[in-house]
Structures are given as C-alpha cells and as structure tokens.
Backbone bond lengths (Angstrom), bond angles and torsions (degrees), N, CA, C in turn:
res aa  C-N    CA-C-N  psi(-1)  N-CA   C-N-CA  omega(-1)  CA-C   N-CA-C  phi
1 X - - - 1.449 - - 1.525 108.36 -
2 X 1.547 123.22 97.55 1.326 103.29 161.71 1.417 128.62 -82.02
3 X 1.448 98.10 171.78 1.796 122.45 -171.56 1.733 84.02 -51.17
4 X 0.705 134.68 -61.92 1.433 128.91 -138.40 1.641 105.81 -76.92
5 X 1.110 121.88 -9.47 1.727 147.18 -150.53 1.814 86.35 -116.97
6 X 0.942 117.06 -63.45 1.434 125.52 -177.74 2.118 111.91 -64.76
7 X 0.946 96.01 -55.72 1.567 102.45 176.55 1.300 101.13 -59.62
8 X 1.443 144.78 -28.73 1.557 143.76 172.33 1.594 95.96 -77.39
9 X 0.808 136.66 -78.49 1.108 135.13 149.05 1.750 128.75 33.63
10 X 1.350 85.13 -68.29 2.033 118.65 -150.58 2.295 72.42 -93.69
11 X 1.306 106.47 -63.30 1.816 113.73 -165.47 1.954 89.79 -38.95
12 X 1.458 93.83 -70.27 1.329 96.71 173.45 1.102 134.55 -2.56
13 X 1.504 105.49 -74.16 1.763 120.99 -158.62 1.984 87.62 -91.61
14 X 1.299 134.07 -40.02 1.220 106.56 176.64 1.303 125.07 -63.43
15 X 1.280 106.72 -39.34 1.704 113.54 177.14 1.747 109.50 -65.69
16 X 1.368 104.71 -7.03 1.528 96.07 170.59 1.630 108.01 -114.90
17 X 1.076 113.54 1.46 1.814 90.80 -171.90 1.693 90.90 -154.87
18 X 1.127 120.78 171.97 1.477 127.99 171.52 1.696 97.80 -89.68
19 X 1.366 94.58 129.20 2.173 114.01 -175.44 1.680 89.66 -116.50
20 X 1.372 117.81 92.83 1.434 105.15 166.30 1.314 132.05 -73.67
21 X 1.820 116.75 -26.34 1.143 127.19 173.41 1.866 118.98 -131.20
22 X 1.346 113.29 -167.05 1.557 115.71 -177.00 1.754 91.81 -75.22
23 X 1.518 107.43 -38.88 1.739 103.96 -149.96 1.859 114.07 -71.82
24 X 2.098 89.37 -13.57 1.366 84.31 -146.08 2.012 72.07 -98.67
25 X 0.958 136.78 -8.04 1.647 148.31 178.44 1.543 92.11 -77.44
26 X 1.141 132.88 -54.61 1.596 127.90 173.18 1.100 124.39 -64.98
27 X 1.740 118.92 -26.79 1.189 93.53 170.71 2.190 112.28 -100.49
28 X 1.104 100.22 22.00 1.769 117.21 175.34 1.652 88.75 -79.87
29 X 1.117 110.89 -54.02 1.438 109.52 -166.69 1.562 115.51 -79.66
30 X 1.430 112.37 -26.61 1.350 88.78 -174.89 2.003 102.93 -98.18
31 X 1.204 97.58 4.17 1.724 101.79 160.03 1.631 116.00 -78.76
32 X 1.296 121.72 -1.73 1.070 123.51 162.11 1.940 123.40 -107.43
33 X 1.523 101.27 -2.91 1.391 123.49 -174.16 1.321 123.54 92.81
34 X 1.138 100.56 19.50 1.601 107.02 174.20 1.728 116.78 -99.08
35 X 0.987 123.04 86.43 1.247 113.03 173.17 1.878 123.32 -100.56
36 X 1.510 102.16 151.00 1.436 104.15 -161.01 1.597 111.32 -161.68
37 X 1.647 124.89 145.80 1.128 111.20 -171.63 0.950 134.28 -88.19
38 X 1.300 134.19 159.28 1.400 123.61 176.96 1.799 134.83 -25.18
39 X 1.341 112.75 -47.92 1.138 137.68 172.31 1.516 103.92 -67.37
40 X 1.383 129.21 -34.97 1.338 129.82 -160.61 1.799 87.04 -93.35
41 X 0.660 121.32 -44.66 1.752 122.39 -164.30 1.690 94.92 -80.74
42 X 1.431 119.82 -16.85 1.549 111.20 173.37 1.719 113.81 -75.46
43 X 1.692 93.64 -46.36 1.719 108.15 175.53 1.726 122.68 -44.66
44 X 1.645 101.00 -48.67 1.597 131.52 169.23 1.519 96.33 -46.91
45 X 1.105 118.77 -62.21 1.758 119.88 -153.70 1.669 98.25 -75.15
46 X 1.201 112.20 -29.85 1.707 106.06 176.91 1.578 122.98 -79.64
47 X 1.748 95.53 -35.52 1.522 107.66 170.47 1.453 96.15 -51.29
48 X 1.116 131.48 -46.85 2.076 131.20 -144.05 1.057 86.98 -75.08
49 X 1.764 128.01 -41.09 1.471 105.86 -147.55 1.634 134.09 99.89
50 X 1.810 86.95 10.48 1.823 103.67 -159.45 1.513 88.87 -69.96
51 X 1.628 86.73 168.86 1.805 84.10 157.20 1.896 67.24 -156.43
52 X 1.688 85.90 166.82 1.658 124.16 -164.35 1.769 97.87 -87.52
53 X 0.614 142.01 90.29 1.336 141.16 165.88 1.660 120.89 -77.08
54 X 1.471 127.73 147.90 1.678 117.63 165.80 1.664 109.52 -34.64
55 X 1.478 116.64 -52.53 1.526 112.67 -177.18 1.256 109.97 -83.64
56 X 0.913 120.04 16.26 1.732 120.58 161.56 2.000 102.85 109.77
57 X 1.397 103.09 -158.21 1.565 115.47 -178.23 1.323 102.62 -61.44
58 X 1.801 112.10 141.20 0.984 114.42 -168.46 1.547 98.62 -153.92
59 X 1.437 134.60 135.69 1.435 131.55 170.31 0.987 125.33 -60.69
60 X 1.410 147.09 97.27 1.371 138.12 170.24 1.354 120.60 3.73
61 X 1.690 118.66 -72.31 1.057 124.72 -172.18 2.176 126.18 -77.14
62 X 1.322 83.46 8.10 1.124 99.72 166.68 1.360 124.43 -46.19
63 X 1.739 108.04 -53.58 1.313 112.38 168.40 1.289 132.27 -54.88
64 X 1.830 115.33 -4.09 1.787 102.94 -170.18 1.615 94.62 -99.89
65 X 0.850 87.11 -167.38 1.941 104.57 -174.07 1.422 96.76 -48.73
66 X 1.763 107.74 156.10 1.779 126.22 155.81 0.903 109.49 -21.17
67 X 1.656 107.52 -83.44 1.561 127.31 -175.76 1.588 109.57 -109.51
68 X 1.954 87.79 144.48 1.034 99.94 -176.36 1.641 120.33 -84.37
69 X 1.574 120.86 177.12 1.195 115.74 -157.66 1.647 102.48 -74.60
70 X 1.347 134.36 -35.52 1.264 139.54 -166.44 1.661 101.74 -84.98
71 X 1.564 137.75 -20.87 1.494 132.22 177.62 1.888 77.57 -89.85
72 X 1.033 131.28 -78.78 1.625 122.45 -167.99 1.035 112.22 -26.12
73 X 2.025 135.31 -49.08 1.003 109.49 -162.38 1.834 98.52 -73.26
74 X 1.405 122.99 -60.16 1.286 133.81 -160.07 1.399 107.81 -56.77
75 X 1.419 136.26 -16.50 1.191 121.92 163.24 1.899 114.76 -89.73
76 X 1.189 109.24 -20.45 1.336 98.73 155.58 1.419 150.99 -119.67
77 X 1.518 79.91 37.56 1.597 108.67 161.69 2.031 115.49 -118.94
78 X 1.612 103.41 -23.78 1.306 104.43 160.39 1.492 144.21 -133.45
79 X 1.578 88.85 24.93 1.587 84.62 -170.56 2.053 82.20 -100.57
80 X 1.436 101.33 157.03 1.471 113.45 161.50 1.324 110.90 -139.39
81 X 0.939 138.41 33.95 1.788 135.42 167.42 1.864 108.53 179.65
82 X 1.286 113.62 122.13 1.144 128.10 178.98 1.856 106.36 -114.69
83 X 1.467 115.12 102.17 1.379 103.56 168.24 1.844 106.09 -130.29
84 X 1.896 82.64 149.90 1.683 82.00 165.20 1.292 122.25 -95.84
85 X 1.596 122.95 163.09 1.396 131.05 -172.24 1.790 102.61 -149.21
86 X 1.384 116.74 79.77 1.372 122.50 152.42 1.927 90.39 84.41
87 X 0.990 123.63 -97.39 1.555 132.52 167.82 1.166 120.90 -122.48
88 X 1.357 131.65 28.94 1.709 162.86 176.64 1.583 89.71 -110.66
89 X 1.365 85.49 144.51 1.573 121.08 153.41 1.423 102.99 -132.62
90 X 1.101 97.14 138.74 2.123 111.11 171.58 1.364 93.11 -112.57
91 X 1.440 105.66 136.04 1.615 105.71 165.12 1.770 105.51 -136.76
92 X 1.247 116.47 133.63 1.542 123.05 -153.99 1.840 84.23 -123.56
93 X 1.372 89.27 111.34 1.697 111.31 153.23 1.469 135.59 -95.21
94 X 1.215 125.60 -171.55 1.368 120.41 -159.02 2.175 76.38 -100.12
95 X 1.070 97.89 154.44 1.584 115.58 176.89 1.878 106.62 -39.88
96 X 1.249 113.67 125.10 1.375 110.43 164.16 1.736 108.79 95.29
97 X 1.471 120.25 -10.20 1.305 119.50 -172.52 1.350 116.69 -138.75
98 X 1.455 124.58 37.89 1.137 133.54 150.43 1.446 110.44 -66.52
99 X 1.574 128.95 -44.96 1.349 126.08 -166.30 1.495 103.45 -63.61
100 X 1.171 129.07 -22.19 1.611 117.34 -138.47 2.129 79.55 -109.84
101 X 0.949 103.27 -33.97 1.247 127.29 -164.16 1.572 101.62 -69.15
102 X 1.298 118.81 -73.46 1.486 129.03 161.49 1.973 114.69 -38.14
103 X 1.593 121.14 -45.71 0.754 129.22 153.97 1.538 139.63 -26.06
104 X 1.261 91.54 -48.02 2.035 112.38 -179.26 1.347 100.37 -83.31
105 X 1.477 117.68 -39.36 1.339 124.89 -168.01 1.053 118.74 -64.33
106 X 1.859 113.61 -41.83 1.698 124.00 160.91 1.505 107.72 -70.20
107 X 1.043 135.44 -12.32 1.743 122.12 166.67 1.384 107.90 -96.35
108 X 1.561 130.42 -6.52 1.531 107.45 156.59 1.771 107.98 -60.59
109 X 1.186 115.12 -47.54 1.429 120.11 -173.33 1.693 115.75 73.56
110 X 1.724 109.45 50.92 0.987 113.37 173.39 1.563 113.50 -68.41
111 X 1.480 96.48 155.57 1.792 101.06 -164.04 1.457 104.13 -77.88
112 X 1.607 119.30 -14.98 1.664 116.39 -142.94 1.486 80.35 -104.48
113 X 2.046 131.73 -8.50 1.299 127.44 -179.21 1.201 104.57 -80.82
114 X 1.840 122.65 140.87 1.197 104.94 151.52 1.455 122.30 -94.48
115 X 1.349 107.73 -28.68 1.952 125.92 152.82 0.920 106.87 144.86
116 X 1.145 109.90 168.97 1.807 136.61 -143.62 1.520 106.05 -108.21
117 X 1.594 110.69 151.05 1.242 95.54 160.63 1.649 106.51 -130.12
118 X 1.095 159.42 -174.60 1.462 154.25 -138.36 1.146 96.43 158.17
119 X 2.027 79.20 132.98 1.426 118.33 -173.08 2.011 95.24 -109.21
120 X 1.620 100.37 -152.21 1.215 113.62 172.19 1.833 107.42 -59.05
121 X 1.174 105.63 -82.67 1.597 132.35 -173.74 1.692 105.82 -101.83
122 X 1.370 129.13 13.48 1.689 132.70 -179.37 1.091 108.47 -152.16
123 X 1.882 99.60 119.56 1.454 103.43 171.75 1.554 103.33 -111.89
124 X 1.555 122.93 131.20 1.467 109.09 -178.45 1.401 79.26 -114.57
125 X 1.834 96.64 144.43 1.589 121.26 -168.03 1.833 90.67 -129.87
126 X 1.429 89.64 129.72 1.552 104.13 179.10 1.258 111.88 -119.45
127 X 2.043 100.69 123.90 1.613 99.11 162.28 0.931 117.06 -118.82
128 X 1.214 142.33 172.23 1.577 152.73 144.45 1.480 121.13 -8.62
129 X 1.257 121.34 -40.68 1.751 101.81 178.53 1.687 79.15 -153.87
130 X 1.883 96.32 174.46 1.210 103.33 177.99 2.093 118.51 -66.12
131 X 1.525 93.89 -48.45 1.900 88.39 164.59 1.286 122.44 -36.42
132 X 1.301 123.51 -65.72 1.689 112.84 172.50 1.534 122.28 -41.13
133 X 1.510 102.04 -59.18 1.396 101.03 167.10 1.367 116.05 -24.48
134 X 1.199 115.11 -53.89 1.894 121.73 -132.82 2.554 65.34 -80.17
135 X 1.542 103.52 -63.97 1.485 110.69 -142.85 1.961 74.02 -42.61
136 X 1.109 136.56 -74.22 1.542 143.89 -143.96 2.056 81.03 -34.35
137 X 1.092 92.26 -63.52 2.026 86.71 -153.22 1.519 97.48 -46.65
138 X 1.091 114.99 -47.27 1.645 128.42 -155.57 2.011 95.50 -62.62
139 X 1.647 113.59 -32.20 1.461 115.56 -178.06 1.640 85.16 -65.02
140 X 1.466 112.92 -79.60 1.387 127.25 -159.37 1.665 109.61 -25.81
141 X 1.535 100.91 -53.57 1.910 119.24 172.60 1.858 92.80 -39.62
142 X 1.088 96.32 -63.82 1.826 93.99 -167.65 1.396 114.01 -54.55
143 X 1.212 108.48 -32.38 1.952 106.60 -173.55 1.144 99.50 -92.04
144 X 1.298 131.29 -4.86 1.572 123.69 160.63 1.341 100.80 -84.07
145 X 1.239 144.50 -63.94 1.373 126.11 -163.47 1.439 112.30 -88.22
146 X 1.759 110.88 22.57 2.183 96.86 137.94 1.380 125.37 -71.64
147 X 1.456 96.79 -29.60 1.412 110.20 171.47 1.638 130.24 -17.86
C-alpha cells in the first residue's frame, strides 16, 4: 500500500463523511483494507494539511473558493461547450488546451469528480451517477458566467 494510495484514501473518506478522531479514521481505513499505525496516520494527517475541526477532519484549504484561481482562469479562457451525457460530462476547448485544462480540473479535486480523461480539444469528466453529472456541468455553467 503506498503513502500516496493511502493519503487519497484518508482526503476521500473526510471529504465524504464526518472523521471526528484518529481511531474512528483508522478504523474507515482499515474497513476498506488499509491498515496503519497510530503514529503513521498522525504523520498522514500533518502531511494533508488536516486540521481537527468541531465536525471533525477538515482540509485547510477548504475554506478558499470552489475553484481555484489557475482551473478559473483556463476554463474561462478555454473551455467553449459544457455537455452532460448519462454520468459524463464532455467539455470542448479551444484546440490544444484540453490537457492543461483537464489538468487544473484534477488538482481542484472535486469530490462529485471521479476524473477526466483528455484529448486535443475534449475533456470527458466522469462521475458517479447521472445527478452529479448534470450538478458538475451546471457548477462549470456558473464559473463560466463570472466571466
């Protein structure tokens, strides 16, 4: 099991459920087969950046905006068509900037993404059911018209 497999992992299960403590985060993980020690799951939580909140583990950067400043600028300078397809999103860029574009999109690390794959000018973004799908385009619709 690497660190890097496990730390996705740990983002995972906080961004999906309330983690009030280390014991009750160890045993999230080792219900998925990850087991790890005390000391190792303390190291993990400092590497992430957690901090302890009343509702439990929480990402630091949680608090800044949706989207970040580098996916904001490049999607609204290159995306031109956002459609849904069942639990697909297609997103159609200007020639040559789907990669860079799809790129930013996997370092927001939205929870409702499961990830993208990118072509020249097409990034198809996959979630979990068709509703997410539909909410992802309907966000994307909104960060295009701050523009």
């Amino acid at each position: 099991m690497s660190k890097t497999f496990r730390h996705g992992q740990i983002l995972k299960l906080i961004r999906a459920r309330q983690i009030r403590t280390q014991e009750d985060l160890a045993q999230e993980l080792k219900a998925q087969g990850i087991t790890t020690t005390q000391v190792t799951l303390s190291r993990d939580i400092r590497e992430l950046g957690l901090v302890k909140t009343a509702e439990g583990y929480r990402e630091m950067q949680a608090e800044e905006a949706e989207a970040g400043p580098q996916f904001t600028m490049l999607a609204q300078e290159f995306l031109r068509d956002v459609r849904a397809a069942q639990n697909l999103v297609v997103l159609k860029t200007s020639p040559g900037h789907a990669n860079s574009v799809a790129v930013a999109l996997d370092a927001e690390e939205w929870p409702e993404v499961v990830g993208t794959i990118a072509g020249d000018d097409t990034i198809l973004v996959v979630a979990p059911d068709n509703a997410t799908a539909d909410a992802v385009r309907r966000k994307l619709m909104e960060l295009l018209e701050r523009a």
